[in-house]
N, C-alpha and C positions, 0 to 999 in steps of 0.2 A: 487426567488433567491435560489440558490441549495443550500442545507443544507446537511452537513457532520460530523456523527458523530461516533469517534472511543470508541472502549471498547477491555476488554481482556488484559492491559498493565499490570506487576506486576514484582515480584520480582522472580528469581530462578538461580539456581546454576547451572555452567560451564554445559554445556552438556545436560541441558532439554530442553522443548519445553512448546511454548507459541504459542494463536493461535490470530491474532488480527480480527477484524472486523470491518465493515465502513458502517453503515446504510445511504441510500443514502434520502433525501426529496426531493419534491418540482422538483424533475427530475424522467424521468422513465427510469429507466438500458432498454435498447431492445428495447423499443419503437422509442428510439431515436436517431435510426440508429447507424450508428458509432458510438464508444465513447476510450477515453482511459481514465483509472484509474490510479493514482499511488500510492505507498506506497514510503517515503520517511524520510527520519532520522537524526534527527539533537544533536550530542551530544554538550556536552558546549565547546566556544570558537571556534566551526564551523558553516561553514550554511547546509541550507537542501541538503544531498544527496541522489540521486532517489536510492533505493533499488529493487523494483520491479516494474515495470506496465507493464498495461494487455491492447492490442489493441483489440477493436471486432468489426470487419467487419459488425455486423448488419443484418447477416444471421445466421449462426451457429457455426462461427469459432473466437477460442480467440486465439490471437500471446503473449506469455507472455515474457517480458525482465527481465532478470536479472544481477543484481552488481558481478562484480567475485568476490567478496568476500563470496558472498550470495548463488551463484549458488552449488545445490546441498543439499543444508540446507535449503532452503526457497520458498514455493509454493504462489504463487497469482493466487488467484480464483471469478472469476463474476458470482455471482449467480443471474439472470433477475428476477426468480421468487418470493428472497426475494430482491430484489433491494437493495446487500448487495456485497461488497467486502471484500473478507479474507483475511490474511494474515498469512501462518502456518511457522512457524519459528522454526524449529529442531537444535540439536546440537549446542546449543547457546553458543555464546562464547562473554567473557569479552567486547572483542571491540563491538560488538553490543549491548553497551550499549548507549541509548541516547532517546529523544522525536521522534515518531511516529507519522507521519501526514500521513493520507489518504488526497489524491488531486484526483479533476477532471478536465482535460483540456479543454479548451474553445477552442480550433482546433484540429481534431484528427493528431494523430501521431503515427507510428507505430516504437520501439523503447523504450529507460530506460525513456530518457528525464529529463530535469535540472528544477530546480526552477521554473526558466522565463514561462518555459510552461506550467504552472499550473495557472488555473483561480482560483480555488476553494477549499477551504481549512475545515478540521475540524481542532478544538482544541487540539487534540495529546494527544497519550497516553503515558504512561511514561515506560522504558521498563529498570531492570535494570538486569543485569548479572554477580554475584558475583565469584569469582575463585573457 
């Protein structure tokens, strides 16, 4: 069973940066040919929106998507060698305040991708952003 688990979530003010991370188990990043990662975010009274994920073809090339809200403030990175997904989050602002789920998909897809397409979940990290 693929185990997922985030760190890095915390508290800071309008306009810093916070970097998350998604320790992968029980799966190899690269070995496992294709894969897609997501980063996805769920404040209260919504469900999970995909904020970032990362396709990788399984050779040397990663395609990353991002939320327009996101894009330009926010990098997702696959790193094989620690079997480790990033999540660098600049210029944070208010509304990106919510839970933080690292996902891995059980079919690849190259794309943000919703919910449904996510097999594999960690527990989430809590991420808040004060004015």
């Amino acid at each position: 069973q693929v185990q997922l688990v985030e760190s890095g979530g915390g508290s800071v003010e309008a306009g810093g940066s916070l970097k998350l991370s998604c320790k992968v188990s029980n799966y190899t990043l690269g070995r496992a040919g294709r894969t897609t990662m997501g980063w996805l975010r769920q404040s209260p009274g919504n469900g999970r929106e995909g904020v970032a994920s990362v396709y990788y073809d399984g050779g040397s090339t990663y395609h990353p998507s991002y939320a327009d809200s996101v894009k330009g403030r926010f990098t997702i990175a696959q790193d094989n060698a620690q079997n480790t997904v990033y999540l660098q989050m600049n210029s944070l602002k208010p509304e990106d305040t919510g839970m933080y789920y690292c996902a891995a998909a059980r079919y690849t897809f190259y794309g943000l991708g919703q919910e449904s397409a996510f097999a594999y979940w960690g527990q989430g990290t809590q991420v808040t952003v004060s004015a």
